[in-house]
C-alpha positions in Angstrom: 102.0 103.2 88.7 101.1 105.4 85.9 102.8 108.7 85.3 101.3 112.0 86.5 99.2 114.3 84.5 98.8 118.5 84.5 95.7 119.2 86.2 92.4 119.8 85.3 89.5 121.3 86.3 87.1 118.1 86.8 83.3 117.7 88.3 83.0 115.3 91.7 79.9 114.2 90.8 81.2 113.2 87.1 84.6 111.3 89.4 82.4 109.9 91.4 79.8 108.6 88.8 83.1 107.0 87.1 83.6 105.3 89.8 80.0 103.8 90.4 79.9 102.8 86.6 83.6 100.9 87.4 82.1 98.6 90.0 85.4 96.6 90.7 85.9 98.8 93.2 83.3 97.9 95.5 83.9 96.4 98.3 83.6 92.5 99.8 80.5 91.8 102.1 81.9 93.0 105.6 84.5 95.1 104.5 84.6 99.5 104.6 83.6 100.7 101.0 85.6 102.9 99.8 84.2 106.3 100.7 85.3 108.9 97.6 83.2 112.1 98.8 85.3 111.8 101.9 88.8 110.7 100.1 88.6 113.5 97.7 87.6 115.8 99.6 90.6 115.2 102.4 92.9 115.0 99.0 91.6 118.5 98.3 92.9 119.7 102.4 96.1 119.2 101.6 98.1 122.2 100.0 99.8 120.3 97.5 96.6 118.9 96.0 94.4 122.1 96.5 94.4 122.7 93.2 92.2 119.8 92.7 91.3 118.2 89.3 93.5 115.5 88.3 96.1 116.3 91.5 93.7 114.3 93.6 94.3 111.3 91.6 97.9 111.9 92.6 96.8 111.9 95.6 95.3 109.2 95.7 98.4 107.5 93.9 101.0 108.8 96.4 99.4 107.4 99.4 98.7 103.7 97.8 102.8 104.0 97.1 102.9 105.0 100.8 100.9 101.7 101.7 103.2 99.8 99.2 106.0 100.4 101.3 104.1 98.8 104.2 103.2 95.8 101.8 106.5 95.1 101.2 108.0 95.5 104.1 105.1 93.2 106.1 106.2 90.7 103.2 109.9 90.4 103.8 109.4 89.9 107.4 106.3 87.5 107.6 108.1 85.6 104.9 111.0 84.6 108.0 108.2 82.9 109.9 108.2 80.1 106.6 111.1 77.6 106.9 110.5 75.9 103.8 111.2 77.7 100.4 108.4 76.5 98.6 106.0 78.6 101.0 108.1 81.7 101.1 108.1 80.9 96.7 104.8 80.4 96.9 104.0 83.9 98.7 105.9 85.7 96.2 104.1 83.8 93.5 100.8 85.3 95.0 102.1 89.3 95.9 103.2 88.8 91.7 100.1 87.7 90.4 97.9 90.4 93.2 100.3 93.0 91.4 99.4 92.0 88.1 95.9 91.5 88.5 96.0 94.8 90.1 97.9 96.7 87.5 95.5 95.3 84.8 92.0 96.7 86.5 93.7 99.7 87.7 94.9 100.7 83.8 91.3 99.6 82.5 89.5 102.0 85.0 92.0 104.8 84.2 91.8 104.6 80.3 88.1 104.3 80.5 87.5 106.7 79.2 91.1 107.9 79.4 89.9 111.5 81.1 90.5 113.6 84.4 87.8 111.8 85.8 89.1 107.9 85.0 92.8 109.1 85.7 91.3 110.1 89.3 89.4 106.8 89.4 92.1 104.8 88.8 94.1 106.7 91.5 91.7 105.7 93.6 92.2 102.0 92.6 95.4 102.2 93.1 94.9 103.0 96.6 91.7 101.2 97.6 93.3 97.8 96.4 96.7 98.9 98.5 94.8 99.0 101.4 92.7 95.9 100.9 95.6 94.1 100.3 97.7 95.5 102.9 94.5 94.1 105.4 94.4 90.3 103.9 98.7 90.4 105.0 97.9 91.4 108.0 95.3 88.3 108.5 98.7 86.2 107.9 100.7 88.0 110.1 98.6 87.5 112.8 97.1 83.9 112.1 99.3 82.1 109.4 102.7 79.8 110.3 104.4 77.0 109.4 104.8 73.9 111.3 108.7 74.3 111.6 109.8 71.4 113.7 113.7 71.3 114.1 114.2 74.8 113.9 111.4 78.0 114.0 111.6 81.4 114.3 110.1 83.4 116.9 108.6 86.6 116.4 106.7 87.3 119.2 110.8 87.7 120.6 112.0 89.5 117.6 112.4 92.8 116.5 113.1 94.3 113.0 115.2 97.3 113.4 116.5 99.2 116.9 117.1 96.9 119.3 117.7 98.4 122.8 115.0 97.8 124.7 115.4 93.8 124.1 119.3 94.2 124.5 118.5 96.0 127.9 116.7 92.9 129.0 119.5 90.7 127.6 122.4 92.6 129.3 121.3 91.4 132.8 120.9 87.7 132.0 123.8 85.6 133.4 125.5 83.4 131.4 125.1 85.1 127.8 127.6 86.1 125.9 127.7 90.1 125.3 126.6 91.4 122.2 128.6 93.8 120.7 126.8 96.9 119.8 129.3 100.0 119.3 129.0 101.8 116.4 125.8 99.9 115.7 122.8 101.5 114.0 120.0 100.1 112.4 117.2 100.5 109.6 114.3 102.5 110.3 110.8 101.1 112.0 109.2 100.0 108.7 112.2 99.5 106.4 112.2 96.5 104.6 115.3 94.9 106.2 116.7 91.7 108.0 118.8 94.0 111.2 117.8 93.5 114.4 117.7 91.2 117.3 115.8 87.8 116.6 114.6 84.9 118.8 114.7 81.4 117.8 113.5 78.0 119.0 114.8 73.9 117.9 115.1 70.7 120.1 117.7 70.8 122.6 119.4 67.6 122.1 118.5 64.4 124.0 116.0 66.0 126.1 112.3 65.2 125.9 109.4 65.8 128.0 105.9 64.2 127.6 104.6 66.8 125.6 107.5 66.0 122.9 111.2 67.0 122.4 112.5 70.0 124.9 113.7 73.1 123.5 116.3 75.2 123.5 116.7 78.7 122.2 119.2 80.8 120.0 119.5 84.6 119.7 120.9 86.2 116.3 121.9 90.1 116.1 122.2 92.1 113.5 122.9 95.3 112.3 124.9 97.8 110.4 128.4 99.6 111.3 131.0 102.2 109.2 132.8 98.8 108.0 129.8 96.9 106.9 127.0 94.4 108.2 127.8 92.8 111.8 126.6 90.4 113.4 126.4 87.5 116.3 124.8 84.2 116.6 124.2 82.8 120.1 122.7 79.3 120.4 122.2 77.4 123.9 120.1 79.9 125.9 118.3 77.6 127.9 121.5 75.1 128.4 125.0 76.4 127.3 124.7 80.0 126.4 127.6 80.2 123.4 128.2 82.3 120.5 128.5 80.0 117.7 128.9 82.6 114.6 130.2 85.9 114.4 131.1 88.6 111.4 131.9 92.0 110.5 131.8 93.8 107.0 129.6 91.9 105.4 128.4 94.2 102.5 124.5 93.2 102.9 122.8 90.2 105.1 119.5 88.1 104.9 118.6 85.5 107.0 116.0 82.2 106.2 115.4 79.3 108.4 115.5 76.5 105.9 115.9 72.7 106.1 116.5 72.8 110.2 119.0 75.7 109.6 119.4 79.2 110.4 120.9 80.3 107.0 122.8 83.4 106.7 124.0 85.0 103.6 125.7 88.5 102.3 125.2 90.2 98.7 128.6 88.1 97.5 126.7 85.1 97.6 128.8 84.2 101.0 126.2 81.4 103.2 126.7 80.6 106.5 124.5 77.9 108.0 123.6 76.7 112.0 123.8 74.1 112.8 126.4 73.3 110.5 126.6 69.8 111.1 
């Protein structure tokens, strides 16, 4: 992001003829154009930009950092629906060279000619690319998976963050093993984090049906106390309801489904696989 700049008085009209002349930032056939009279002038309602000039380029600026946030949080967690680590490799590769490609136009626009007008153009690069790119992730969220045979995880029965409506549900289910969840908080809706309560699905063993192997489910909870990351691993749910891992005071956790496992690992470099067979 570049750095911010004292405002200036500046013309729309000359802003908005900067941002004609740039071009890149017009839009894909089918997609909203990016609508500057309106953006600026919504920059402009707010009292911290009021002043106007280059402060809408801020503006523009702080929201596409806003949208970041939502980037990379959307990231972290589609990247758990991938159980092989050359696809999860393989969407950081392309978020690295979107950033690049990104950080490149966004500069030219701004230094061209390097005035208020181009600094408040290239804000609004900054944020009209955010968005853009913010929609295609949200294409793979809602379309893209992996075939993950022995082991997939199952976010349609997940949830990032705060967990109590699904634990509610849990609590009244015979058979499972409590899940332990005093003094547990968790990260905020949004946060890019692996706490919560996750579903998962792999062959139950020995067990097919015609439409190929039955399956059996495993639950794994997470989340954050005064002594460090807990959390519980229950496998079985649709045959022997068990808790198979459990730990407190792990410093940090991230979870992966890799190679038919559910792999679990703290900030030490500590890994705990299921199955561990």
């Amino acid at each position: 992001m570049p750095e911010r700049r004292v405002a200036v008085p500046a013309l729309r009209n000359a802003v908005a003829t900067c941002l004609a002349l740039a071009g890149i930032l017009a839009a894909p056939a089918g997609a909203e154009p990016f609508d500057f009279d309106v953006e600026y002038t919504e920059c402009l309602g707010q009292q911290e930009y009021a002043i106007g000039g280059a402060m809408a380029g801020d503006c523009f600026i702080d929201q596409a950092r806003e949208i970041e946030a939502e980037i990379e949080t959307l990231l972290h967690q589609v990247s758990k629906r991938f159980c092989s680590a050359q696809d999860r490799e393989t969407l950081d590769r392309a978020q690295s060279l979107w950033r690049e490609q990104r950080a490149l136009t966004c500069a030219f626009i701004e230094d061209t000619p390097g005035n208020t007008g181009s600094y408040i153009a290239g804000g609004a690069c900054w944020l009209d690319t955010a968005r853009k790119r913010l929609e295609t992730l949200r294409i793979l969220e809602n379309n893209g998976h992996a075939w993950c045979r022995d082991m997939r995880f199952v976010p349609g029965q997940s949830r990032f963050g705060d967990t109590a409506d699904r634990l509610e549900t849990l609590s009244g289910l015979e058979g499972i093993p409590p899940i332990d969840t005093r003094h547990c908080a968790y990260c905020e809706p949004g946060a890019d984090c692996s706490e919560g309560l996750f579903a998962f699905e792999y062959p139950a063993s020995g067990e097919d049906t015609p439409a190929g192997p039955a399956m059996d489910g495993a639950l794994l909870h997470a989340c954050h106390t005064p002594d460090g990351i807990a959390f519980e691993l229950i496998a079985g749910l649709h045959t022997e309801p068990r808790l198979v891992q459990a730990q407190k005071g792990w410093r940090a956790f991230d979870w992966v489904v890799e190679d038919g496992k559910i792999v679990l690992t703290d900030s030490t470099g500590t890994t705990i696989s299921w199955p561990d067979n």
